[in-house]
PDB file of N, CA, C and O in Angstrom, chain B, residues numbered from 101:
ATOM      1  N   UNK B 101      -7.955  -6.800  -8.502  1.00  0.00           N
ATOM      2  CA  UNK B 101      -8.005  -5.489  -7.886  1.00  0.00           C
ATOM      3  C   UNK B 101      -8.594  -5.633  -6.496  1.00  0.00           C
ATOM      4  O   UNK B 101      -9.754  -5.973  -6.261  1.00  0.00           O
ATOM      5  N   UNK B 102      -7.823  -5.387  -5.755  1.00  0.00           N
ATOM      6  CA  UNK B 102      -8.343  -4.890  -4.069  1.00  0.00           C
ATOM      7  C   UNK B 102      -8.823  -3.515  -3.756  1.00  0.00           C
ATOM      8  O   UNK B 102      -8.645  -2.625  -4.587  1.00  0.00           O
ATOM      9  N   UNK B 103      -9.305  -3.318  -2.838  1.00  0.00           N
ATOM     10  CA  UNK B 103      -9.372  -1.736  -2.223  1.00  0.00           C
ATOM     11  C   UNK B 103     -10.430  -1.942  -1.106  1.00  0.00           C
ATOM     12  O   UNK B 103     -10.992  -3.009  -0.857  1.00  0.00           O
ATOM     13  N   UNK B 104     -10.654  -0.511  -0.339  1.00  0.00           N
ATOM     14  CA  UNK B 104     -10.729  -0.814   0.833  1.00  0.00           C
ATOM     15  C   UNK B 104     -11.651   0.581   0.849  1.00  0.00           C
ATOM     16  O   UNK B 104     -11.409   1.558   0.140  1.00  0.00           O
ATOM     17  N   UNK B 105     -12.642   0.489   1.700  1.00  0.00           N
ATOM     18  CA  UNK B 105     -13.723   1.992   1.915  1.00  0.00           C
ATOM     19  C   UNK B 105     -12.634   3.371   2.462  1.00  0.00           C
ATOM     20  O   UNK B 105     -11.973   3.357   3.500  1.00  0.00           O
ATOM     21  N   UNK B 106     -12.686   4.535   1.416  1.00  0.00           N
ATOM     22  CA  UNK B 106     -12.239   5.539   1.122  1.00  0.00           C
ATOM     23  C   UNK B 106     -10.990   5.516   0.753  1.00  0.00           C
ATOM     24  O   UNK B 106     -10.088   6.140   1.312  1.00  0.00           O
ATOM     25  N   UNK B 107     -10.820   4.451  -0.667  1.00  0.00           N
ATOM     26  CA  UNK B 107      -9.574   4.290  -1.386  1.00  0.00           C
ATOM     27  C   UNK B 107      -9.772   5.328  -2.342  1.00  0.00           C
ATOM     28  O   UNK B 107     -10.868   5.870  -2.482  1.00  0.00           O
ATOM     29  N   UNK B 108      -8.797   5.618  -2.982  1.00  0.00           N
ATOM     30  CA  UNK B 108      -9.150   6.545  -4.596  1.00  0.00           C
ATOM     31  C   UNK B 108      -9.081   5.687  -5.798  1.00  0.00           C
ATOM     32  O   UNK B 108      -8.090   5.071  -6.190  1.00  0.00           O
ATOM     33  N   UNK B 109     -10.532   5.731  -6.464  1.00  0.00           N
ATOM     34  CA  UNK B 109     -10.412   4.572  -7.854  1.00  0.00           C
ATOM     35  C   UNK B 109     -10.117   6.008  -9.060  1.00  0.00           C
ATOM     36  O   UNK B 109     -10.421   7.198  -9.136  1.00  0.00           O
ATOM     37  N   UNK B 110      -9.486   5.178  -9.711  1.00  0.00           N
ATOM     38  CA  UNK B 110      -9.320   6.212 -11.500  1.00  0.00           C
ATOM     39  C   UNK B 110      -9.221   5.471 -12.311  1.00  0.00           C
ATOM     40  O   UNK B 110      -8.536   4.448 -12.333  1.00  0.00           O
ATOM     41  N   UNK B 111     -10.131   6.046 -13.349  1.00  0.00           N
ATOM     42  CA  UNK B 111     -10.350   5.185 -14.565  1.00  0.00           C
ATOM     43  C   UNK B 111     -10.241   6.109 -15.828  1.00  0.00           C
ATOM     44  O   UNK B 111     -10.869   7.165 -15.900  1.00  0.00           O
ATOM     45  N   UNK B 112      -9.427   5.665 -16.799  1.00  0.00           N
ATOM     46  CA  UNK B 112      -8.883   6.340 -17.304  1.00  0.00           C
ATOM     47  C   UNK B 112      -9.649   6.210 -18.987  1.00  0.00           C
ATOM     48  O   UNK B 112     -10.169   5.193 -19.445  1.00  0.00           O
ATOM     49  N   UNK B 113      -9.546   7.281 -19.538  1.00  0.00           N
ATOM     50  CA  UNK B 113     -11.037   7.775 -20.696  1.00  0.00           C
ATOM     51  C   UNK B 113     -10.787   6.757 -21.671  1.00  0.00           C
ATOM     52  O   UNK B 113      -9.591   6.571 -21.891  1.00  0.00           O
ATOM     53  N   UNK B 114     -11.683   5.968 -22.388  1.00  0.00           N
ATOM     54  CA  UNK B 114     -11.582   5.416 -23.520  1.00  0.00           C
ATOM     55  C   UNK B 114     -11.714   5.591 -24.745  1.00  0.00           C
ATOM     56  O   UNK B 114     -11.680   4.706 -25.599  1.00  0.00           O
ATOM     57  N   UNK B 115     -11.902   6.953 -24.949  1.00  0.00           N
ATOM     58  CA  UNK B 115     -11.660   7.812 -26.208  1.00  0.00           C
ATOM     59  C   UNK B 115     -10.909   8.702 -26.130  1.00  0.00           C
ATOM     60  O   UNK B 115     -10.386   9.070 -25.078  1.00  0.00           O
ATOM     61  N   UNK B 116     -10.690   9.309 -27.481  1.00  0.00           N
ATOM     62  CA  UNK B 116      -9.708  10.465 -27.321  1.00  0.00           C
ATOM     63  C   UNK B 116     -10.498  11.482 -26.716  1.00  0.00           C
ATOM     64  O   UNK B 116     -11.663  11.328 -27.082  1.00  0.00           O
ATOM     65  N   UNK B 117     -10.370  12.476 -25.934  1.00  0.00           N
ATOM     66  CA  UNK B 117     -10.890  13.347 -25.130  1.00  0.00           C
ATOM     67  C   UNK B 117     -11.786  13.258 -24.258  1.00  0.00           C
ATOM     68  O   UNK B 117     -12.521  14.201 -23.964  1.00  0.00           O
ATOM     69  N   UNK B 118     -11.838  12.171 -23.761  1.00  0.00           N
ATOM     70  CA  UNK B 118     -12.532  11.658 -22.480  1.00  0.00           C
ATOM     71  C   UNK B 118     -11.461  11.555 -20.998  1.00  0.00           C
ATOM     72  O   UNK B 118     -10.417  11.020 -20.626  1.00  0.00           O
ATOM     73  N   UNK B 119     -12.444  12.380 -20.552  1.00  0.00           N
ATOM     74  CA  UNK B 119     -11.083  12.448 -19.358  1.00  0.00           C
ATOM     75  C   UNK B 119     -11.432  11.024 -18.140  1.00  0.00           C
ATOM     76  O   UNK B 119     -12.132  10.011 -18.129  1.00  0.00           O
ATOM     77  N   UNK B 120     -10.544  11.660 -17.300  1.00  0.00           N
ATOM     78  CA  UNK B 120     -10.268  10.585 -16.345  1.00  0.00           C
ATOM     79  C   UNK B 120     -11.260  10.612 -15.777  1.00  0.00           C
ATOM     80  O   UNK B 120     -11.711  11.757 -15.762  1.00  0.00           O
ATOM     81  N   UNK B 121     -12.106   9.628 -15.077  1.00  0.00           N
ATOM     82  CA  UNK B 121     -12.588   9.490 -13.640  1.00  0.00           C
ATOM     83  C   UNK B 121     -12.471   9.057 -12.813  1.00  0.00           C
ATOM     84  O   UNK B 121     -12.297   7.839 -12.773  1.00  0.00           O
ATOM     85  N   UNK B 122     -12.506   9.957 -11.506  1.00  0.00           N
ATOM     86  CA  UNK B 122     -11.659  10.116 -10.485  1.00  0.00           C
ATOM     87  C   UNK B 122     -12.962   9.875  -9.406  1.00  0.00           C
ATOM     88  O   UNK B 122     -14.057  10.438  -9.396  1.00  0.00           O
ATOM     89  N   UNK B 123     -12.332   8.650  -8.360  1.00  0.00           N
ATOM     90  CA  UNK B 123     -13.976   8.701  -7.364  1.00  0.00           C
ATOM     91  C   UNK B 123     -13.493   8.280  -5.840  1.00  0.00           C
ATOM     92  O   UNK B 123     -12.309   7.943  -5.857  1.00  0.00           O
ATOM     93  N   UNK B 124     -14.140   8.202  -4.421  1.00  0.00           N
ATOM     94  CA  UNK B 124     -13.694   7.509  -3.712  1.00  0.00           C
ATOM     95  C   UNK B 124     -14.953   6.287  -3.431  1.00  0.00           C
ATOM     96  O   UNK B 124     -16.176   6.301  -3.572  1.00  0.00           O
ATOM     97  N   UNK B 125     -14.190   5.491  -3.073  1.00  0.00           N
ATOM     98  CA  UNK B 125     -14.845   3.975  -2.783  1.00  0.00           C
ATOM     99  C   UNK B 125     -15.903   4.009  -1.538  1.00  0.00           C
ATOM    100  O   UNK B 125     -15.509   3.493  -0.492  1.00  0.00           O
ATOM    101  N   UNK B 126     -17.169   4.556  -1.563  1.00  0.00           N
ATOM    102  CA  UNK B 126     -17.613   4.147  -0.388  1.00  0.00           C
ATOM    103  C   UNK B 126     -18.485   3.038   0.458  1.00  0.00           C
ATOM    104  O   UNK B 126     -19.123   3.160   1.504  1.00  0.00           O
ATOM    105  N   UNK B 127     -18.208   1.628  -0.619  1.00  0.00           N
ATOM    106  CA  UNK B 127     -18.697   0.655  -0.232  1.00  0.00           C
ATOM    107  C   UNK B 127     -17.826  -0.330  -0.779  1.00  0.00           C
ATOM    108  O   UNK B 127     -17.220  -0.054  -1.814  1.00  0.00           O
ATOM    109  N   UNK B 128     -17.648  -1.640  -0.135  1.00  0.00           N
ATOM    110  CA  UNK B 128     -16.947  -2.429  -1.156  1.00  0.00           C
ATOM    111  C   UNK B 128     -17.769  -4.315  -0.830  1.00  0.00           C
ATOM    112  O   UNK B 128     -17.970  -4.923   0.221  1.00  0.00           O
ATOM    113  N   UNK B 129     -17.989  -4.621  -2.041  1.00  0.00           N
ATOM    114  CA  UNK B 129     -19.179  -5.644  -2.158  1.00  0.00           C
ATOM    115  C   UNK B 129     -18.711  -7.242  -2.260  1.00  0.00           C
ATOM    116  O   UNK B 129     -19.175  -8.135  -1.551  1.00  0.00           O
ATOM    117  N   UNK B 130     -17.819  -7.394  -3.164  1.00  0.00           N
ATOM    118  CA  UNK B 130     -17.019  -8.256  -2.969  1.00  0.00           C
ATOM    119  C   UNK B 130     -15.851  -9.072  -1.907  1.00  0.00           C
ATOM    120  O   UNK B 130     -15.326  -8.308  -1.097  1.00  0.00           O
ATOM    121  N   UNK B 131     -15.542 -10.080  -1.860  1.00  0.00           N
ATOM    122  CA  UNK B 131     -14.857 -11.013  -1.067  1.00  0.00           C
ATOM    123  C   UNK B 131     -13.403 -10.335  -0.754  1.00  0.00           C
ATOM    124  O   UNK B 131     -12.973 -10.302  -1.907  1.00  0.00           O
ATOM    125  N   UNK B 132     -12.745  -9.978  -0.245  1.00  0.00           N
ATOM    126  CA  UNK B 132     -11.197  -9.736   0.312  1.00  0.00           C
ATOM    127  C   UNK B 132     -11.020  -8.540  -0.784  1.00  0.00           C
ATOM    128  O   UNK B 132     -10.231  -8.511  -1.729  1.00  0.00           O
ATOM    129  N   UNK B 133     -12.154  -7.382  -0.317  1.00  0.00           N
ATOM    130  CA  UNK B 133     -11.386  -6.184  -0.797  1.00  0.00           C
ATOM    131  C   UNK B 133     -12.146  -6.118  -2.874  1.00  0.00           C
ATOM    132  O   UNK B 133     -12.362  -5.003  -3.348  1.00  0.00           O
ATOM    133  N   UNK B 134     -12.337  -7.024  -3.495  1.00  0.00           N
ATOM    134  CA  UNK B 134     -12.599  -7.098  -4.747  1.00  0.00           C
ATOM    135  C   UNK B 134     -13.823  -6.476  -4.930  1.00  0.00           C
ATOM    136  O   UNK B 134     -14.451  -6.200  -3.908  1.00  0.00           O
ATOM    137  N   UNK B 135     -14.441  -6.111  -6.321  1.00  0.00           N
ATOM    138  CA  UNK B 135     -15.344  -5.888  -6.990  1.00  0.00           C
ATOM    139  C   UNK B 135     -16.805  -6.602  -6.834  1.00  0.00           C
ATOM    140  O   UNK B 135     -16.917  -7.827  -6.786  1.00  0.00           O
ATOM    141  N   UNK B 136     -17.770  -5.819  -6.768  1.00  0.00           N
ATOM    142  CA  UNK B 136     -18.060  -4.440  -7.039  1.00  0.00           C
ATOM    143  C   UNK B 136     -18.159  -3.796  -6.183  1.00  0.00           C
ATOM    144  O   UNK B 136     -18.644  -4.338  -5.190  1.00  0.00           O
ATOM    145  N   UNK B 137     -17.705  -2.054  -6.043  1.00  0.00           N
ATOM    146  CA  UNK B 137     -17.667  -1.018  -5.244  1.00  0.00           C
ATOM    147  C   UNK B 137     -18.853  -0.083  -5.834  1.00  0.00           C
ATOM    148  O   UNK B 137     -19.372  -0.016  -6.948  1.00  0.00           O
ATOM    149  N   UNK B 138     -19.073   0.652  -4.543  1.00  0.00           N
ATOM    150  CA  UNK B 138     -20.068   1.708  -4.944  1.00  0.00           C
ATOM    151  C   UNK B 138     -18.761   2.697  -4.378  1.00  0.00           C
ATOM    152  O   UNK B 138     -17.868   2.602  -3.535  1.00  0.00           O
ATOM    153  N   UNK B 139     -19.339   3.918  -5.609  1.00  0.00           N
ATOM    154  CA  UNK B 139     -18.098   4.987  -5.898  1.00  0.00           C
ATOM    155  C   UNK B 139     -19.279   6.202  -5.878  1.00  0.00           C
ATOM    156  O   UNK B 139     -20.374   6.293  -6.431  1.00  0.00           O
ATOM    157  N   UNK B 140     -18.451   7.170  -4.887  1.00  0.00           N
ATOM    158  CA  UNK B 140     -18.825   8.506  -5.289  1.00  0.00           C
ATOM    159  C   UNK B 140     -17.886   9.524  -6.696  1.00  0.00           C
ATOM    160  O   UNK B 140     -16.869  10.212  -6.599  1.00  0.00           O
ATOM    161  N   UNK B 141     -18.583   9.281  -7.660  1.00  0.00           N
ATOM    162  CA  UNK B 141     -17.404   9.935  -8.700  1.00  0.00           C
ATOM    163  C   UNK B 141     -17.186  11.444  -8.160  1.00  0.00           C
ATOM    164  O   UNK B 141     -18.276  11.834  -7.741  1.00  0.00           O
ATOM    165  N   UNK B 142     -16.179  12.462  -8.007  1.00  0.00           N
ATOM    166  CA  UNK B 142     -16.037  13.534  -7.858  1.00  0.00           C
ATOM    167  C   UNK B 142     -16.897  14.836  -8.820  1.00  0.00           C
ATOM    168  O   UNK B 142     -17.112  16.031  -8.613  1.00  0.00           O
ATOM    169  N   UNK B 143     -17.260  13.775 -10.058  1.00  0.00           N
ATOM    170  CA  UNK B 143     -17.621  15.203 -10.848  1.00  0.00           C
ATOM    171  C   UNK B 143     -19.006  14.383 -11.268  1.00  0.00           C
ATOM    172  O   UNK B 143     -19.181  14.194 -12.472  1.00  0.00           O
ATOM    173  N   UNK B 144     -19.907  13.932 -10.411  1.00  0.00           N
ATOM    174  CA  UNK B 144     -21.352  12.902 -10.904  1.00  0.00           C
ATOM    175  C   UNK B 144     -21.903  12.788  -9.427  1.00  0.00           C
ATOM    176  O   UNK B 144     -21.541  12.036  -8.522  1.00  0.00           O
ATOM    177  N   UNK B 145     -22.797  13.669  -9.449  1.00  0.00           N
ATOM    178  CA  UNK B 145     -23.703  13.645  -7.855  1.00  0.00           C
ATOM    179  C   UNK B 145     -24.475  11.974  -7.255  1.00  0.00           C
ATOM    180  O   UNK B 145     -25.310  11.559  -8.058  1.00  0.00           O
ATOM    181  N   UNK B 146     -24.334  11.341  -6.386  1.00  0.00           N
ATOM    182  CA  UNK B 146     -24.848   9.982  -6.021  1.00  0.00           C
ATOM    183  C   UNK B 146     -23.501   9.573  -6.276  1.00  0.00           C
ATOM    184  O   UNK B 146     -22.440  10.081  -6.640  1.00  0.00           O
ATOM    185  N   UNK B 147     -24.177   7.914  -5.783  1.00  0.00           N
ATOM    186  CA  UNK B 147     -23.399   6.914  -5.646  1.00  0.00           C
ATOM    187  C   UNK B 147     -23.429   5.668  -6.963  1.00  0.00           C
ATOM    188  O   UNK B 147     -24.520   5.509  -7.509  1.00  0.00           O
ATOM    189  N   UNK B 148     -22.680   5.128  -7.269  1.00  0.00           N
ATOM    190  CA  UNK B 148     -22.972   4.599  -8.413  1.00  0.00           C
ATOM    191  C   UNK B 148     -22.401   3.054  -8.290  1.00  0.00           C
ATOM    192  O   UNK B 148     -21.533   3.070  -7.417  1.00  0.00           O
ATOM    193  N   UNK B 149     -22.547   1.815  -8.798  1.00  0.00           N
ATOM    194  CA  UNK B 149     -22.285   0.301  -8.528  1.00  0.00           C
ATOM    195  C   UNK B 149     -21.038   0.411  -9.971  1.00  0.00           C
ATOM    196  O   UNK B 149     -21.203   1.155 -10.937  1.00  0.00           O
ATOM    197  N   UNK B 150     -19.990  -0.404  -9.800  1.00  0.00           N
ATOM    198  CA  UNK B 150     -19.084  -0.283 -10.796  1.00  0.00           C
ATOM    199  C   UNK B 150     -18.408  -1.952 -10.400  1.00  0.00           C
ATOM    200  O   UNK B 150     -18.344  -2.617  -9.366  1.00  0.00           O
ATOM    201  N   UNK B 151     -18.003  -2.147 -11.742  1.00  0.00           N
ATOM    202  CA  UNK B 151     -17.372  -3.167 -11.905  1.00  0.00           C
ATOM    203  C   UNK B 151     -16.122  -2.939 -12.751  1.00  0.00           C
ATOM    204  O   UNK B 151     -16.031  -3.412 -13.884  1.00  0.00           O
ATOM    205  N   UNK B 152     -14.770  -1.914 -11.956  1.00  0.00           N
ATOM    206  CA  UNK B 152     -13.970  -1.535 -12.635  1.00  0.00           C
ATOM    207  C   UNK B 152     -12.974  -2.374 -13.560  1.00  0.00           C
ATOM    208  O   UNK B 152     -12.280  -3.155 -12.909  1.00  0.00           O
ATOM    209  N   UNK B 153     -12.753  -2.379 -14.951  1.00  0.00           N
ATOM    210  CA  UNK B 153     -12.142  -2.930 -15.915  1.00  0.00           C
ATOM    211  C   UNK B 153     -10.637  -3.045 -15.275  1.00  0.00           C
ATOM    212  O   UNK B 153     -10.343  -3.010 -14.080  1.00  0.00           O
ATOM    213  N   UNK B 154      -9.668  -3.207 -16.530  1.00  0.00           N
ATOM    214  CA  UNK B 154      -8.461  -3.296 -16.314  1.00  0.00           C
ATOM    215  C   UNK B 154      -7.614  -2.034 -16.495  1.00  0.00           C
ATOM    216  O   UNK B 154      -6.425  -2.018 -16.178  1.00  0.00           O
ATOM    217  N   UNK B 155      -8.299  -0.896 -17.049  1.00  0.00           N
ATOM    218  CA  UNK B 155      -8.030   0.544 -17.221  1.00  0.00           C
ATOM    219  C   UNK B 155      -8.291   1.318 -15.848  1.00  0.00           C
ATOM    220  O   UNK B 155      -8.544   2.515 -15.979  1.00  0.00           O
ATOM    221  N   UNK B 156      -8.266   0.796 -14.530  1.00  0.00           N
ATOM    222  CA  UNK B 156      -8.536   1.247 -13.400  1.00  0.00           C
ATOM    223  C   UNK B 156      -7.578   0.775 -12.726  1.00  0.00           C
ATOM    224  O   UNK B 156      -6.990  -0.304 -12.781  1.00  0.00           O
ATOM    225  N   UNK B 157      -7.422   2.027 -11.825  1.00  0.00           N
ATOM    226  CA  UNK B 157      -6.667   1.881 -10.511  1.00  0.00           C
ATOM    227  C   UNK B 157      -6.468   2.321  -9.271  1.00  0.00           C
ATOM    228  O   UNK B 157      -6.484   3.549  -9.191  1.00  0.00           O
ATOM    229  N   UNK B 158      -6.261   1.671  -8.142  1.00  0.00           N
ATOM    230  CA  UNK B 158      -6.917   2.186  -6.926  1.00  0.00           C
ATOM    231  C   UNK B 158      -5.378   2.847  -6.580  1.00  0.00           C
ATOM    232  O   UNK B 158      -4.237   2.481  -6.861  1.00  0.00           O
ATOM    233  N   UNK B 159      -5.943   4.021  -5.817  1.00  0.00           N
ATOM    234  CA  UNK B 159      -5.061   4.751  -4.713  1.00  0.00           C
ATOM    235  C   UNK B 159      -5.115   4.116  -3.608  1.00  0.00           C
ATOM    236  O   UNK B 159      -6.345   4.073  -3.629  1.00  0.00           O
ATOM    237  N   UNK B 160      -4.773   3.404  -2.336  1.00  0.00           N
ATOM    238  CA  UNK B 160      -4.719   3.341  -0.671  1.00  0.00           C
ATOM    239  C   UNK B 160      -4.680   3.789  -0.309  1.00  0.00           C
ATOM    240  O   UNK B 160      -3.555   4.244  -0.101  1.00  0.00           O
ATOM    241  N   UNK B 161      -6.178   4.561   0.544  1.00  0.00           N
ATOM    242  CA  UNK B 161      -5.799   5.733   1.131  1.00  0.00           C
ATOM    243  C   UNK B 161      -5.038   5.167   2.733  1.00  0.00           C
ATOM    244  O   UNK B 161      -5.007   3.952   2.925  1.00  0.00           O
ATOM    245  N   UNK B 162      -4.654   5.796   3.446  1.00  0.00           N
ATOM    246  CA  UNK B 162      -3.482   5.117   4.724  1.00  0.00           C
ATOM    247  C   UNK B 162      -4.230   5.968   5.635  1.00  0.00           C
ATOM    248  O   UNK B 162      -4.409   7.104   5.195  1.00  0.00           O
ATOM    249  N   UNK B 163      -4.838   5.669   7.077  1.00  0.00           N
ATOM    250  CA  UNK B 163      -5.495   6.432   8.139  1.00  0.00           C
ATOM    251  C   UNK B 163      -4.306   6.541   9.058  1.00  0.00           C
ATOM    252  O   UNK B 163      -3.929   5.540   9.667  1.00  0.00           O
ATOM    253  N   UNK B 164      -3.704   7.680   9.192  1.00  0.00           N
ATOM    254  CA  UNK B 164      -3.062   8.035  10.263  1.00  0.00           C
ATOM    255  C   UNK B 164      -3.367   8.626  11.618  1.00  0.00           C
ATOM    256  O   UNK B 164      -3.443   9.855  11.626  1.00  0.00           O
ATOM    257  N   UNK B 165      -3.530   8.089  12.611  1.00  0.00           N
ATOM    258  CA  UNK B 165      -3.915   8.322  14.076  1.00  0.00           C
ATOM    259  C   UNK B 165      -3.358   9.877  14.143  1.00  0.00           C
ATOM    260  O   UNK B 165      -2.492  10.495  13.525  1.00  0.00           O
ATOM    261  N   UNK B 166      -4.162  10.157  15.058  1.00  0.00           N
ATOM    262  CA  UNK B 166      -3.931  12.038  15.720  1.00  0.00           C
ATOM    263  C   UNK B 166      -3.108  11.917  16.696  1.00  0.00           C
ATOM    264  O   UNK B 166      -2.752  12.911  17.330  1.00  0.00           O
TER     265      UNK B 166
END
């Protein structure tokens, strides 16, 4: 897994009725883009250190010039 500061990570629930979590990347700690990221989750106030599994997946977010 790659990603890049203000990608979208989602990780998807591991029980039945556990929903998704949904976060953006605002640090990334590892060598060429890899693990571990610090994530702001959307619905969990702070920043949190994650070492996302194989049930995760990044969005790219793309910066388009003005």
């Amino acid at each position: 897994m790659q990603a890049k500061v203000g990608d979208k990570i989602s990780i998807k629930g591991q029980h039945v009725g556990d929903h998704e979590r949904v976060g953006i990347i605002r640090e990334v700690h590892g060598t060429d883009g890899r693990p571990p990221y610090v994530v702001e989750w959307v619905d969990v106030p702070g920043e949190h250190t994650i070492w996302p599994g194989p049930d995760a997946s990044v969005e790219h977010f793309e910066h388009h010039p003005a």
